[in-house]
MDTraj code that builds the backbone (N, CA, C; nanometers):
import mdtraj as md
import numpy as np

residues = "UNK UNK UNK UNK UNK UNK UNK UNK UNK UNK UNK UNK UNK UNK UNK UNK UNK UNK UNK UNK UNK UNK UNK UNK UNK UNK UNK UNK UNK UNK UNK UNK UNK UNK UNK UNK UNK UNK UNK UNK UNK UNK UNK UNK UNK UNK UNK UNK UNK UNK UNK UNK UNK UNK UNK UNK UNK UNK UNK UNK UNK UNK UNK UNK UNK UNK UNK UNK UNK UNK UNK UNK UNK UNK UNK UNK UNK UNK UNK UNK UNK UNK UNK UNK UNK UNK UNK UNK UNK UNK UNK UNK UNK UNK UNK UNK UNK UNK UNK UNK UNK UNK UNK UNK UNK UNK UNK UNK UNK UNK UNK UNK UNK UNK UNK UNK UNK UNK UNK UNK UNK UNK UNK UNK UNK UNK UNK UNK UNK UNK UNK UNK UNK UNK UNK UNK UNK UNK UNK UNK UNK UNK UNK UNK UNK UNK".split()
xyz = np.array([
    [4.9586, 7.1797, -5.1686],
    [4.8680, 7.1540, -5.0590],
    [4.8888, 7.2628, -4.9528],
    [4.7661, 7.3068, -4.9062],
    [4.7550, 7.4400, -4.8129],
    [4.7655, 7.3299, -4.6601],
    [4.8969, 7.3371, -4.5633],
    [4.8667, 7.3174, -4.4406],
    [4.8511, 7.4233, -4.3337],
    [4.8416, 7.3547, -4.2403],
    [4.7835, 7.4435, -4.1110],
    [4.8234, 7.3763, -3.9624],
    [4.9025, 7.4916, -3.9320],
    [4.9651, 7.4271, -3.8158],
    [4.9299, 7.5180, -3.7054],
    [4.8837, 7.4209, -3.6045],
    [4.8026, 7.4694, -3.4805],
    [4.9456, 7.5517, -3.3291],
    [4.8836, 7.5705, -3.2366],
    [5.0362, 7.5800, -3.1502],
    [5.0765, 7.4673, -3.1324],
    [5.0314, 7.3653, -3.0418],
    [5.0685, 7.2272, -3.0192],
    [5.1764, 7.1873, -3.1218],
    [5.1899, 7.2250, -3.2013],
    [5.2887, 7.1499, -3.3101],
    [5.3923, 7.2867, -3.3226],
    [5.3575, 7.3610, -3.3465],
    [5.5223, 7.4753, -3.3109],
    [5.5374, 7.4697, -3.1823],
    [5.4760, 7.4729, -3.0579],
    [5.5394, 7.4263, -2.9737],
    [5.6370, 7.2796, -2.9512],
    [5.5805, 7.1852, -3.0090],
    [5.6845, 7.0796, -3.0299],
    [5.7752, 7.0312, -3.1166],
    [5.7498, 7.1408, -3.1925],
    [5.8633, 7.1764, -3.3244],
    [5.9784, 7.2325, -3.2342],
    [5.9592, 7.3714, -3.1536],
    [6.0537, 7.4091, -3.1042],
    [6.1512, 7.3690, -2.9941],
    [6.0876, 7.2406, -2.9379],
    [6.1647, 7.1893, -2.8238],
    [6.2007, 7.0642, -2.8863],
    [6.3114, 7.0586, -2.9191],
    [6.3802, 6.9116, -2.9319],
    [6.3862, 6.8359, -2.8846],
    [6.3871, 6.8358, -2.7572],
    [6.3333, 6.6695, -2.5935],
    [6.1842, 6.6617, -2.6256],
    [6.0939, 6.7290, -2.6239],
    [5.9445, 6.6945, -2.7110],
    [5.9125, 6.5767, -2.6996],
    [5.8241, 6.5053, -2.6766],
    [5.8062, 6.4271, -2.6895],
    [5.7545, 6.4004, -2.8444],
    [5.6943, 6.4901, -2.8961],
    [5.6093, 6.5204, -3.0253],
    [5.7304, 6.5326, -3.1287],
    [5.8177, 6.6353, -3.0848],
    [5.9261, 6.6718, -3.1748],
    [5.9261, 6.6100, -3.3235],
    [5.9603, 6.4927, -3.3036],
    [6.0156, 6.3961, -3.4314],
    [5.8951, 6.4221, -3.5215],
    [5.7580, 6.4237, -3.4650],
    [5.6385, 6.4241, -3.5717],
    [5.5871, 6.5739, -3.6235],
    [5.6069, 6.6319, -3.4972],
    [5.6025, 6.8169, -3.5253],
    [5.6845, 6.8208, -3.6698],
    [5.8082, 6.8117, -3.6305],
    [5.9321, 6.8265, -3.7667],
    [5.9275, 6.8022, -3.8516],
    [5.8645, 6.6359, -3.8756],
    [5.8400, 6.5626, -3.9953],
    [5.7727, 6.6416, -4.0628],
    [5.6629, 6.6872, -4.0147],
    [5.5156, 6.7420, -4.0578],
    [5.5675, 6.8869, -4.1325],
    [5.6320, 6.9856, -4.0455],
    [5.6661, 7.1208, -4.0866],
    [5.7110, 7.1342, -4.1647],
    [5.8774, 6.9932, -4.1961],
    [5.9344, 6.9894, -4.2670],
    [5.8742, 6.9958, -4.4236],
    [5.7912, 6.9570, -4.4394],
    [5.7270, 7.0024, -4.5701],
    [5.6841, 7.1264, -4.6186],
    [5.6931, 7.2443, -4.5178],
    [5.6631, 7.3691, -4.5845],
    [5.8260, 7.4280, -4.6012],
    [5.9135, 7.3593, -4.4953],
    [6.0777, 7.4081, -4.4985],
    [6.1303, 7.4258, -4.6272],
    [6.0846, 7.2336, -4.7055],
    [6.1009, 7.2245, -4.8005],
    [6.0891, 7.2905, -4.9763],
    [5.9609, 7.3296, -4.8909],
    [5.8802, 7.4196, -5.0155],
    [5.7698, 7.3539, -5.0668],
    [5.7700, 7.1646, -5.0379],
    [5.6817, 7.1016, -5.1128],
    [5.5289, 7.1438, -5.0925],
    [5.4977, 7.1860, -4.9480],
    [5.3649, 7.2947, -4.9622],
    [5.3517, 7.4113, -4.8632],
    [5.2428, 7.4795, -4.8882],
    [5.2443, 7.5882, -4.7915],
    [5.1553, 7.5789, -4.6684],
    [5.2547, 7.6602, -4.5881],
    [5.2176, 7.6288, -4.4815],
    [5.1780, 7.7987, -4.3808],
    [5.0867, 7.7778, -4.3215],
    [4.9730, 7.8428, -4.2507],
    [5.0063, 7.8573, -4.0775],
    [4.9412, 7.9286, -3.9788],
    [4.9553, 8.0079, -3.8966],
    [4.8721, 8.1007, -3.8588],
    [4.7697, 8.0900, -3.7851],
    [4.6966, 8.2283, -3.7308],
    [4.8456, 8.3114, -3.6057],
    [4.7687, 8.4355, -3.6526],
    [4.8555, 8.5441, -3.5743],
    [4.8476, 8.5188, -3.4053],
    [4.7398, 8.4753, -3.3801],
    [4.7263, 8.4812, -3.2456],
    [4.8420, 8.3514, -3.1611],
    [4.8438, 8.2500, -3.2841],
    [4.8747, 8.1442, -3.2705],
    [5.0567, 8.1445, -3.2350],
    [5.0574, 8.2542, -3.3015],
    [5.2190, 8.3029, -3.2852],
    [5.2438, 8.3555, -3.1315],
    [5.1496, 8.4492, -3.0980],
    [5.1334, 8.4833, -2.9517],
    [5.1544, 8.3352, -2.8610],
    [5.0497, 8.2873, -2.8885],
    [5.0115, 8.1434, -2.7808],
    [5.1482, 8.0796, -2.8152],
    [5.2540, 8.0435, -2.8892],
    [5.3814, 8.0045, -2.8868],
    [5.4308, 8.0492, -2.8180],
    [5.4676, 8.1803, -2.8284],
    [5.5805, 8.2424, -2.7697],
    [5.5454, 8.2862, -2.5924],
    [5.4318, 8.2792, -2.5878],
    [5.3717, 8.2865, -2.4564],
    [5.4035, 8.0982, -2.3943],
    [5.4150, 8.0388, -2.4318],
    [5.3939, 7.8763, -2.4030],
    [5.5561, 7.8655, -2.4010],
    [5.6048, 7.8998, -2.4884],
    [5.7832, 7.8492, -2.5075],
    [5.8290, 7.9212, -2.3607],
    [5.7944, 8.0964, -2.3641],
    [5.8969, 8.1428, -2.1957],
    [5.8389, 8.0816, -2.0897],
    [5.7204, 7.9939, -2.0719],
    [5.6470, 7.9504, -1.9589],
    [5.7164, 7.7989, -1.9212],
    [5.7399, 7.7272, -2.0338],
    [5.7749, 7.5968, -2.0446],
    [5.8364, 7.5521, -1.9071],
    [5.8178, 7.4697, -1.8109],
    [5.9187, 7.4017, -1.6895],
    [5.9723, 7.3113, -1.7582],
    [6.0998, 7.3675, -1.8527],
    [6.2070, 7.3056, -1.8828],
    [6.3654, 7.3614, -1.8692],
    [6.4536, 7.2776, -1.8526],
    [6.5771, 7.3414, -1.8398],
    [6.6563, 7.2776, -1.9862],
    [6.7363, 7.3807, -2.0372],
    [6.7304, 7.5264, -1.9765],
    [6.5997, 7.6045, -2.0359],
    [6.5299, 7.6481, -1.9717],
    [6.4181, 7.7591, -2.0209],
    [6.4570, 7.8492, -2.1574],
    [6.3405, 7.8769, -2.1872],
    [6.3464, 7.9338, -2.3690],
    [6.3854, 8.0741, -2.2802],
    [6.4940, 8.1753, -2.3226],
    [6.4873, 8.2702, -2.2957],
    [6.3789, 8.3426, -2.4228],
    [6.3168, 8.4718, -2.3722],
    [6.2209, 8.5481, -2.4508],
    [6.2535, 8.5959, -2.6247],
    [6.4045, 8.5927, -2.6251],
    [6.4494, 8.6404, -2.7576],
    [6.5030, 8.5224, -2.8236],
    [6.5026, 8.4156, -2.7788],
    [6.5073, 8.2922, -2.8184],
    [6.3639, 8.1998, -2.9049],
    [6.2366, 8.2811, -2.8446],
    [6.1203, 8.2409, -2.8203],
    [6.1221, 8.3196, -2.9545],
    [6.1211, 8.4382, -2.9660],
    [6.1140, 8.5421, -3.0280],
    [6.1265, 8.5296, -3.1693],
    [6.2622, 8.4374, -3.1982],
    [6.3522, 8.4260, -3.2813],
    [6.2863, 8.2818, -3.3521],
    [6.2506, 8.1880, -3.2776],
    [6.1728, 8.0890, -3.3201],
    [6.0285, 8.1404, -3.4025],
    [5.9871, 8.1993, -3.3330],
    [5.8693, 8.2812, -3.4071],
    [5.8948, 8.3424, -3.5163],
    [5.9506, 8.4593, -3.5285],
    [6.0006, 8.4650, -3.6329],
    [6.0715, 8.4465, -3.7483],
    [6.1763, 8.3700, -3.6963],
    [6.2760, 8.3195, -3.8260],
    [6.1357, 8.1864, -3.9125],
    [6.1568, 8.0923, -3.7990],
    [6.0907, 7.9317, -3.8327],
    [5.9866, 7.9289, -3.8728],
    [5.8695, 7.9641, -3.7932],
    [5.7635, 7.9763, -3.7884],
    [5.7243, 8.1074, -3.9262],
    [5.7173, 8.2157, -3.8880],
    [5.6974, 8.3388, -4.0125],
    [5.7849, 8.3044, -4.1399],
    [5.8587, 8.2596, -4.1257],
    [5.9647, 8.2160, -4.2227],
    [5.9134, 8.1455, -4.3388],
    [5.8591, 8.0260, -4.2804],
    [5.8135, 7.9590, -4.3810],
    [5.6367, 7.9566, -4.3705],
    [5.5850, 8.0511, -4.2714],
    [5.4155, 8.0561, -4.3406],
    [5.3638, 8.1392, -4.3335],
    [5.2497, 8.1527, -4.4135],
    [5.1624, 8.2437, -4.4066],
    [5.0568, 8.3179, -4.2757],
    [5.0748, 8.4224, -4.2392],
    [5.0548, 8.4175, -4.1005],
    [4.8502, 8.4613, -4.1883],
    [4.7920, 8.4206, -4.0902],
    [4.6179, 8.4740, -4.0953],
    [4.5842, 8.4985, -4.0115],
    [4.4866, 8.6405, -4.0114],
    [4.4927, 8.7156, -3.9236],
    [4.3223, 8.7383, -3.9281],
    [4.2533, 8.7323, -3.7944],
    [4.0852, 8.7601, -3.7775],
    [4.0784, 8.8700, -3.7938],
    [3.9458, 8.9178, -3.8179],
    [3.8692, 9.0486, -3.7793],
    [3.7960, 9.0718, -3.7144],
    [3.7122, 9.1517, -3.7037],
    [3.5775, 9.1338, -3.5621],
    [3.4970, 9.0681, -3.6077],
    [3.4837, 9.0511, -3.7502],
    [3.3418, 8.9672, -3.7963],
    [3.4197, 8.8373, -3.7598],
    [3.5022, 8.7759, -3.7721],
    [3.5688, 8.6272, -3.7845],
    [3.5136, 8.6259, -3.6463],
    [3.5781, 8.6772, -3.5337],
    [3.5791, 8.6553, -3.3744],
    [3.4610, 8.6347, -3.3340],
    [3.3434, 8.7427, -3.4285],
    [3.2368, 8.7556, -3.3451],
    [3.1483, 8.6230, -3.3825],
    [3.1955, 8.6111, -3.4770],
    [3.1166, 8.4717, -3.5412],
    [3.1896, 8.3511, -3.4558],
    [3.2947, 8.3369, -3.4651],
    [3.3669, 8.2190, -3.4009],
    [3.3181, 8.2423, -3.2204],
    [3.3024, 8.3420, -3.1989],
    [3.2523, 8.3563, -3.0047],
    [3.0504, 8.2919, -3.0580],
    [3.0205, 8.3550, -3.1713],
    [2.8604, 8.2856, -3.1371],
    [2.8419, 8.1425, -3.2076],
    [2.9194, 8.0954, -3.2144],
    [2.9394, 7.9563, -3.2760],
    [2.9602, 7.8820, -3.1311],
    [3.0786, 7.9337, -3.0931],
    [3.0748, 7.8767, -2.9512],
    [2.9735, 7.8895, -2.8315],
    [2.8928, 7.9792, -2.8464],
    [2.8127, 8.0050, -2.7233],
    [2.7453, 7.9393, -2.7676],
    [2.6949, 7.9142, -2.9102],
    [2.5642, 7.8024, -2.9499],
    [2.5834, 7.6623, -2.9535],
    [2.7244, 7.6337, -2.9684],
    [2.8016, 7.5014, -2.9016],
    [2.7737, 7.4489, -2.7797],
    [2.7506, 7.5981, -2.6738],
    [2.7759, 7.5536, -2.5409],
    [2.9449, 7.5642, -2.4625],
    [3.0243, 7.6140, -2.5862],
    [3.1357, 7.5843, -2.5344],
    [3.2200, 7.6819, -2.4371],
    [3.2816, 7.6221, -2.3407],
    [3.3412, 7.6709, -2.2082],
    [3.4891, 7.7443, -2.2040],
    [3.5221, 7.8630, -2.2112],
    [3.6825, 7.8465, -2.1509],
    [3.7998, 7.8475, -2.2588],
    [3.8521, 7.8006, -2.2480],
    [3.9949, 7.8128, -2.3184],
    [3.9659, 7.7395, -2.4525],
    [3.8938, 7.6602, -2.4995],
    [3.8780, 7.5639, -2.6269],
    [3.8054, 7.6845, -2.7067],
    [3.7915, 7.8080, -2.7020],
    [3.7290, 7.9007, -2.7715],
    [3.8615, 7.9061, -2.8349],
    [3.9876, 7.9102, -2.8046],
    [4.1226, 7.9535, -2.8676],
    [4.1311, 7.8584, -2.9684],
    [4.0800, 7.7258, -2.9314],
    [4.1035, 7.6166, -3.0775],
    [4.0134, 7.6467, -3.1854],
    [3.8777, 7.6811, -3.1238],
    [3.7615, 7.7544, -3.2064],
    [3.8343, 7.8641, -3.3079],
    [3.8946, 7.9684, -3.2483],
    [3.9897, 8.0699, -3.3273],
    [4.0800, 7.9969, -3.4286],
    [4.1634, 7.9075, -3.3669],
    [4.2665, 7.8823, -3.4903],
    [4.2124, 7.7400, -3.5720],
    [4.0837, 7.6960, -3.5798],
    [4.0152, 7.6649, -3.6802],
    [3.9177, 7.7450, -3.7743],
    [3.9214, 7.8318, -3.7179],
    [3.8519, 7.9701, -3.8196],
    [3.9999, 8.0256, -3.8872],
    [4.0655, 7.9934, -3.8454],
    [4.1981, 8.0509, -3.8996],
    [4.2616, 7.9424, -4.0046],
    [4.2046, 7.8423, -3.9419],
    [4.2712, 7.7138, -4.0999],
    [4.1275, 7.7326, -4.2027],
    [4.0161, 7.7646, -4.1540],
    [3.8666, 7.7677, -4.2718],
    [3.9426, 7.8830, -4.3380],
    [3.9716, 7.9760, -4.2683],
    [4.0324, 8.1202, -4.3667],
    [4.1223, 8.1173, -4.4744],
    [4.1897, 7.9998, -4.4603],
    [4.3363, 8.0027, -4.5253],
    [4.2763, 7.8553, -4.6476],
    [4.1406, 7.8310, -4.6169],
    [4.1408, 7.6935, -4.7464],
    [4.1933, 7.5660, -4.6821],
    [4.2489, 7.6132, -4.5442],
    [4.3579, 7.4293, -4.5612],
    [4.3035, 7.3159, -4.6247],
    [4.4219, 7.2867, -4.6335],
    [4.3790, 7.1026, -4.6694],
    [4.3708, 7.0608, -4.6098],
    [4.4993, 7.0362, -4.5081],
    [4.4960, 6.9656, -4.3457],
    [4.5556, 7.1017, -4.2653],
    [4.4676, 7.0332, -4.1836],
    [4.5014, 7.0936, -4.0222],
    [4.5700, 7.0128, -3.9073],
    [4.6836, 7.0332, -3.9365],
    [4.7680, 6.9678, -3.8337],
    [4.7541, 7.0142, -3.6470],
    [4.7489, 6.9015, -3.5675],
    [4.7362, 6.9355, -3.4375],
    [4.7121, 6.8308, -3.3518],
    [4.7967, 6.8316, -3.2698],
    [4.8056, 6.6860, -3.1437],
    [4.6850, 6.6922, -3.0363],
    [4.5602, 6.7516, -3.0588],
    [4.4547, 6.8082, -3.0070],
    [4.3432, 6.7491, -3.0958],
    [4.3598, 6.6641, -3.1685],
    [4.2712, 6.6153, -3.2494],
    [4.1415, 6.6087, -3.2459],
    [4.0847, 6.5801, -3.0963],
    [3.9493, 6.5481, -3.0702],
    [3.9047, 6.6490, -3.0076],
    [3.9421, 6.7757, -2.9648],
    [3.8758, 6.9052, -2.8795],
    [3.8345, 6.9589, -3.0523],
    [3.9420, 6.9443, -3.1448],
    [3.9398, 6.9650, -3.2703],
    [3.8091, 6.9638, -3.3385],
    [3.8001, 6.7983, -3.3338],
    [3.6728, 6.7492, -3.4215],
    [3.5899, 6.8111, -3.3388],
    [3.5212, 6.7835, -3.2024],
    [3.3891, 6.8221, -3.1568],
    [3.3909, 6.9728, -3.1858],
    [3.5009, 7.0537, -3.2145],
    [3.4487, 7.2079, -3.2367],
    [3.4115, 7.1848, -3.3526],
    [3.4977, 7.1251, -3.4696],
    [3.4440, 7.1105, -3.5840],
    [3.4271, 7.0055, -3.7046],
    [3.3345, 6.9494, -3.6265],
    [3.3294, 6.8207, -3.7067],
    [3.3239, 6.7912, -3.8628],
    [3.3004, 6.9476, -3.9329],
    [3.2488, 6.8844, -4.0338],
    [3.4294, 6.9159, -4.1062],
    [3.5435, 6.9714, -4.0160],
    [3.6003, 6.9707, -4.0499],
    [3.7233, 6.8128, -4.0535],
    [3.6351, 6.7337, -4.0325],
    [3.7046, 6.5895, -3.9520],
    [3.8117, 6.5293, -4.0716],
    [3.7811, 6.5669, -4.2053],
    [3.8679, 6.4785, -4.3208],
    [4.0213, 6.5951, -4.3147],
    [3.9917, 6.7274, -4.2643],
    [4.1260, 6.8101, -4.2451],
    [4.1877, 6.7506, -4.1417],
    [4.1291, 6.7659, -4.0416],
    [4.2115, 6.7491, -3.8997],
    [4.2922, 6.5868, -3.8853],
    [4.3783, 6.6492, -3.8366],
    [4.4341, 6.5563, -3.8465],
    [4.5919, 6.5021, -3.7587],
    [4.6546, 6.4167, -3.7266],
    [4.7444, 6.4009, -3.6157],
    [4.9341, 6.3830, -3.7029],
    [4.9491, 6.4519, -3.6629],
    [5.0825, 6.4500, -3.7701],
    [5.1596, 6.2584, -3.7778],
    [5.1675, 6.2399, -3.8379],
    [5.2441, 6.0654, -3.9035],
    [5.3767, 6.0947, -3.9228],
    [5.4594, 6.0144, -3.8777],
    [5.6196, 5.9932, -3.9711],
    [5.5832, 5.9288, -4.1190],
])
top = md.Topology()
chain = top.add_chain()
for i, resn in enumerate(residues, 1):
    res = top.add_residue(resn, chain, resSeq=i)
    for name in ("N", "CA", "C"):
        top.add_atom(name, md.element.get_by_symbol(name[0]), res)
traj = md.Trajectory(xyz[None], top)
């Protein structure tokens, strides 16, 4: 099974107080394992490591800490997917014909980034900004379970 893991969930993979943590883990833990593969847009790696040094938590992610999560954990065990201008330009006129505003263009991106990769599921604690970008993707998306 092809998964797909959004930031929301490596971000709460990587912080252990998380509130998410326990379900982030559960969830990842299956590509750790090997039992399937697991997915990642490139940008998505950015928006982590940009989100982990920002965090108002103590003690704060230092940058090579952030770094190191990204790479070891995250690249480690998935396949990173990466846009082109045709992906973007299509995913920006999808959204303008949506209507859509602002920062939810980035979820727009890393659901063109789970269509790219085949997923099966698309894991993400964002479930419903999810569906209305893409509804017809509603049997992928989905909220990680213990």
């Amino acid at each position: 099974m092809r998964l797909y893991f959004d930031t929301s969930i490596l971000v709460s993979l990587a912080v252990a107080h998380h509130p998410h943590h326990d379900l982030a883990y559960a969830t990842f833990h299956q590509v750790t394992t090997g039992r399937h593969e697991g997915f990642v847009s490139a940008h998505g790696l950015a928006e982590t490591f940009s989100t982990l040094t920002r965090l108002p938590i103590t003690p704060m992610f230092h940058p090579t800490e952030a770094y190191r999560f990204v790479s070891e954990t995250i690249v480690g065990h998935c396949a990173v997917v990466h846009l082109v201008e045709k992906d973007y330009l299509a995913t920006l006129d999808a959204a303008a014909n949506a209507g859509l505003r602002g920062g939810v263009v980035y979820d727009a991106l890393q659901l063109r980034c789970a269509e790219k990769a085949r997923s099966d599921r698309i894991y993400t604690f964002n479930v419903s900004d999810f569906l209305r970008i893409a509804p017809h993707l509603g049997k992928q998306i989905v909220h990680p379970q213990l």
